[in-house]
C-alpha positions as CSV (number, residue, x, y, z in Angstrom):
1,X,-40.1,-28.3,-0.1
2,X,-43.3,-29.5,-1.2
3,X,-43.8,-33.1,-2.8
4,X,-40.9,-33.8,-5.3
5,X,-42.0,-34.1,-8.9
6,X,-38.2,-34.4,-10.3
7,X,-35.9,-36.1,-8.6
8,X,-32.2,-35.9,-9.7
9,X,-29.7,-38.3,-7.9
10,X,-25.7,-38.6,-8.7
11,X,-25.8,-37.2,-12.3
12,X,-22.8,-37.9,-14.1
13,X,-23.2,-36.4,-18.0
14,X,-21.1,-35.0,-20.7
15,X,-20.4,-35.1,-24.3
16,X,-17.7,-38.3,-25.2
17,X,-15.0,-38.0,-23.0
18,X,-15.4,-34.5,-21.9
19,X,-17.2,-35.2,-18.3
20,X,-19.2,-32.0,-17.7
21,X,-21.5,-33.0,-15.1
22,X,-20.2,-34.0,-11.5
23,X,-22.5,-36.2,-9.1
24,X,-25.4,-33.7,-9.1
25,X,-28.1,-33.5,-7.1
26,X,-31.4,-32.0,-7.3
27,X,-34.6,-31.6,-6.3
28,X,-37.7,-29.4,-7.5
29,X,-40.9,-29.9,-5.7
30,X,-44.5,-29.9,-7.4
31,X,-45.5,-26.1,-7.7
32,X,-42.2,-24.9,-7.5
33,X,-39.9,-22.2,-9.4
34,X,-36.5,-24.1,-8.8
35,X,-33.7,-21.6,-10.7
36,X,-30.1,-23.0,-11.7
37,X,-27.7,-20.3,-11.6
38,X,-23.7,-20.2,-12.4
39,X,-21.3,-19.2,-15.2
40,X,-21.0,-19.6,-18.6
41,X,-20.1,-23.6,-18.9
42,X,-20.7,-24.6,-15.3
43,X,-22.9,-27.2,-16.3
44,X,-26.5,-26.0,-16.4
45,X,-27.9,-26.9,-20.0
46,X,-26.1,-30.0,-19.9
47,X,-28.0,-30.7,-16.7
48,X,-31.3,-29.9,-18.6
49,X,-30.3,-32.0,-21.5
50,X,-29.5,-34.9,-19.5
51,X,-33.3,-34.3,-17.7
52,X,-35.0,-34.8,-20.8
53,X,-33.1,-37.4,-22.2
54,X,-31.3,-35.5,-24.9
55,X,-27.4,-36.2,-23.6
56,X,-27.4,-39.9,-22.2
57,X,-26.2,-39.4,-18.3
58,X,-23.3,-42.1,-18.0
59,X,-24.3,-42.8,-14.5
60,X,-27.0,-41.5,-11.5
61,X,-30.4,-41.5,-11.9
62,X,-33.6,-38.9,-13.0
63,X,-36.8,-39.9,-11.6
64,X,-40.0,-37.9,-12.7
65,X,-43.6,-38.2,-10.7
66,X,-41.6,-41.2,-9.3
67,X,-40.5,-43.0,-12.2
68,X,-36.9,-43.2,-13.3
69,X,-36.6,-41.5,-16.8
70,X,-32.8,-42.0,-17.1
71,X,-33.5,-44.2,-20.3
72,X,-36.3,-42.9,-21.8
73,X,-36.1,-41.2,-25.1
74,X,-36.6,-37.7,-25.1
75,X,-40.3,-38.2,-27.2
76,X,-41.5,-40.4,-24.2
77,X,-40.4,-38.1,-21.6
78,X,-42.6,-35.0,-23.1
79,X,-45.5,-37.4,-23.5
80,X,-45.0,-38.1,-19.2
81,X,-45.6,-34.1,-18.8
82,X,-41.9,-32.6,-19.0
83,X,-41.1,-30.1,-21.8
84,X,-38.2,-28.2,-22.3
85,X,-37.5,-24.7,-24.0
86,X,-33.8,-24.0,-25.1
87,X,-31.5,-21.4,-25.1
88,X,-31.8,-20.0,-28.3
89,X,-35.8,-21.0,-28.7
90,X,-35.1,-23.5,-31.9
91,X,-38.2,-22.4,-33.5
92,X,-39.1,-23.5,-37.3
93,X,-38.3,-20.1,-39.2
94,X,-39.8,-20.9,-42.4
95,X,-42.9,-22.3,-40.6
96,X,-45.6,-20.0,-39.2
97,X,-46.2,-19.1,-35.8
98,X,-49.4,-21.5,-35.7
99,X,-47.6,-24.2,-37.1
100,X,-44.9,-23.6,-34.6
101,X,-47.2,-24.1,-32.1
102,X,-49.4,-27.2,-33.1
103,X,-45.8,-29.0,-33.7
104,X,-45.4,-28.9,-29.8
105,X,-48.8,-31.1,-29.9
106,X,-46.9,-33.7,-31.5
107,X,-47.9,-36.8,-29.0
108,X,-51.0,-38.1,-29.0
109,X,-52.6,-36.9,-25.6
110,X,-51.4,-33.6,-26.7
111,X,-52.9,-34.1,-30.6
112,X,-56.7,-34.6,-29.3
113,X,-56.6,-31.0,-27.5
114,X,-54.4,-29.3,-30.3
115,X,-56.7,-26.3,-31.2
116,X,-57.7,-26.0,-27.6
117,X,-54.5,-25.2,-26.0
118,X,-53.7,-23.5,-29.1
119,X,-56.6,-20.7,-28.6
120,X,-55.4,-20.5,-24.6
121,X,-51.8,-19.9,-26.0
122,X,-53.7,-16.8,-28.1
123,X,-54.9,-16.0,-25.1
124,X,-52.1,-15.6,-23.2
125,X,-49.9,-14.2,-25.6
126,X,-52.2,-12.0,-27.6
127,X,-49.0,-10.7,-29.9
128,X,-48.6,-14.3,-31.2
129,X,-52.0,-14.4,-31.9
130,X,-51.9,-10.8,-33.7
131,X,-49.0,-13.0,-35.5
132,X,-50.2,-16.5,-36.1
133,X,-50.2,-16.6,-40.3
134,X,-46.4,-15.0,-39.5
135,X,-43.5,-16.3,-40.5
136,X,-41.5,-17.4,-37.1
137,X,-38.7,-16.5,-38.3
138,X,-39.7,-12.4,-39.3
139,X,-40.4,-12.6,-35.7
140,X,-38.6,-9.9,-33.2
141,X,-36.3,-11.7,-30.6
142,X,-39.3,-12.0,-27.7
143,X,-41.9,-12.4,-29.6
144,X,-39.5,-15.7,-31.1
145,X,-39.4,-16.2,-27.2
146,X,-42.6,-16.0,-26.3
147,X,-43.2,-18.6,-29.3
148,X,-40.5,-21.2,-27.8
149,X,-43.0,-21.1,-25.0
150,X,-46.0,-21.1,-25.9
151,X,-44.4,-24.4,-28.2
152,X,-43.9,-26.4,-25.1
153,X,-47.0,-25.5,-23.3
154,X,-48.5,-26.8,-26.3
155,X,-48.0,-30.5,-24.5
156,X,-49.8,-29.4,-21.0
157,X,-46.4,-30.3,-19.4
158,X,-46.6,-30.5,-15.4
159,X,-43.0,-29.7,-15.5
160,X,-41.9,-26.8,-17.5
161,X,-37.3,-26.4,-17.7
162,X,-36.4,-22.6,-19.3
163,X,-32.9,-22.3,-20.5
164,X,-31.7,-18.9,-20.4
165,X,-35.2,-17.5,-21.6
166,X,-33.9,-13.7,-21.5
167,X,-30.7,-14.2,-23.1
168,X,-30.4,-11.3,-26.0
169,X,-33.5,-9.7,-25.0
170,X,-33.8,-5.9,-24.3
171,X,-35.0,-5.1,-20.8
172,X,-38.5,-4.4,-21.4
173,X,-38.6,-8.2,-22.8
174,X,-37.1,-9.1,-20.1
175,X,-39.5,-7.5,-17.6
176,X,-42.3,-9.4,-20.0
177,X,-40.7,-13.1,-19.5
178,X,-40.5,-12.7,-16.1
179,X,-44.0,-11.6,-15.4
180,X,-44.9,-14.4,-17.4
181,X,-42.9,-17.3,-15.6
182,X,-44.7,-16.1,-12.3
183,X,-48.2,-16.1,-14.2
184,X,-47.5,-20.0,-15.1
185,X,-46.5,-20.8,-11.6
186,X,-49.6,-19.3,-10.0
187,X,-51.4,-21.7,-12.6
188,X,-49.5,-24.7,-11.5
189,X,-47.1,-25.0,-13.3
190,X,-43.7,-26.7,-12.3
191,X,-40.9,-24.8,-13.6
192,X,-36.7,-25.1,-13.6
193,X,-35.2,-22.4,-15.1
194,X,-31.5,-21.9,-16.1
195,X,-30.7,-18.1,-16.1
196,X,-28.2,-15.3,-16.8
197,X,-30.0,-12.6,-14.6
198,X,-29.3,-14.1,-11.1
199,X,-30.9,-11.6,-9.2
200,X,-34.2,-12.3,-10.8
201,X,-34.4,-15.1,-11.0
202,X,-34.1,-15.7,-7.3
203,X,-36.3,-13.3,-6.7
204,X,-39.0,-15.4,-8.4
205,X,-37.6,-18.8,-7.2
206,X,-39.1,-20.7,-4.4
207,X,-35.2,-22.7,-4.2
208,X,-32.5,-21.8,-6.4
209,X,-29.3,-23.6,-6.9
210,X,-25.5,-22.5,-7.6
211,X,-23.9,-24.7,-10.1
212,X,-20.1,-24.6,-10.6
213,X,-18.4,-27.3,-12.8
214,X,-21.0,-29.4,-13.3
215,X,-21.7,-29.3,-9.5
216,X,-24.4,-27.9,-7.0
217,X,-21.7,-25.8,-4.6
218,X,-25.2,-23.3,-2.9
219,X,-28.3,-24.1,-2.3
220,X,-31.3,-22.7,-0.4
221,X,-34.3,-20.3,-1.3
222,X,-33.8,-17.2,-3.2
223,X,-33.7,-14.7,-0.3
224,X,-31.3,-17.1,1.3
225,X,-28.9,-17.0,-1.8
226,X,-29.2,-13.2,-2.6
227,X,-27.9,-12.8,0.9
228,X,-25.3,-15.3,0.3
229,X,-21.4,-14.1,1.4
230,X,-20.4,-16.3,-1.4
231,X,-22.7,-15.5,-4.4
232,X,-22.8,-11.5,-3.7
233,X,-18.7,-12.0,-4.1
234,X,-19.1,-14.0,-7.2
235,X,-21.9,-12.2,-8.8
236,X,-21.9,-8.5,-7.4
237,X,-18.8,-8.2,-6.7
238,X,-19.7,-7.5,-2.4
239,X,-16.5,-9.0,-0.8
């Protein structure tokens, strides 16, 4: 693994008293696709909550580019170079794709190269440029997508976390998100990414991770996994 940019050490998170994440580790190194993979409440958007200081961990630490993050508030944490898309993309439907987009510019570093990054988010998704005066909400399910995106990049992040980014999309979409997740990690960006389609997702990951109630149970690179006795019973149904 190359030089660790998040750093995640004895997580213990949840919601009140409902504990939902278990003394997790995890590491993702700078330059690196790092996938979370596991069922349906296993833990893994709590996890990415937790990272950017949206659910309070209750104990353990989260230490970003070397600096513990555990209690710093969520605005802070995007201004330090970590942004977060969620599952469901939380875009502004009444607002319009360009005013999506210059909301994820919100901080100050970010503000001074608004329209910048805003023409390179054009560029790399010409269909929300085709789109910009558009209505978010009018938008079809990946073009919403690719909006949620293009949102976070909005901030520069070094570190970009993906929750379930095809969930609901149709196959070609799919195809479409992928391709794009590889194109922003050959331009250097860090990414964690929480995802339903296992298969692809290690495919793409440099290390991917196995989370079962609120725990890390596999780890190793994506070939490693894929070949894994365990997952291929779990997920594939290969006893």
């Amino acid at each position: 693994m190359s030089e660790s940019l998040l750093s995640v050490r004895g997580l213990h998170a949840g919601y009140g008293d409902l504990p939902v994440v278990h003394d997790l580790n995890l590491e993702v190194g700078a330059g690196e696709v790092v996938s979370l993979v596991g069922a349906n409440g296993a833990g893994k958007s709590t996890l990415l909550k937790s990272i950017v200081g949206v659910v309070k961990p209750t104990s353990g630490s989260v230490t970003f580019d070397g600096d513990d993050i555990s209690k710093v508030p969520p605005h802070q944490i995007v201004a330090r170079g970590l942004a977060m898309v969620p599952e469901g993309r939380h875009l502004f439907p009444r607002l319009s794709v360009e005013e999506n987009l210059l909301l994820g510019a919100y901080h100050k570093a970010a503000r001074q190269h608004a329209n910048e990054v805003r023409d390179e988010m054009y560029d790399l998704f010409p269909r929300l440029s085709e789109r910009r005066k558009q209505l978010a909400g009018s938008l079809s399910g990946g073009e919403q997508q690719m909006c949620a995106i293009a949102r976070s990049l909005m901030s520069r992040p070094r570190l970009l976390m993906l929750d379930e980014p095809s969930l609901g999309l149709a196959p070609i979409i799919v195809e479409e998100v992928f391709a794009l997740i590889r194109r922003l990690s050959q331009a250097g960006v860090t990414i964690l990414l929480v995802e339903q389609n296992v298969v692809e997702a290690l495919e793409l990951s440099d290390h991917g991770n196995v989370i079962d109630h609120g725990r890390v149970v596999l780890s190793g690179t994506g070939p490693e996994l894929l070949e894994h006795p365990e997952l291929q019973a779990a997920y594939f149904g290969i006893a």
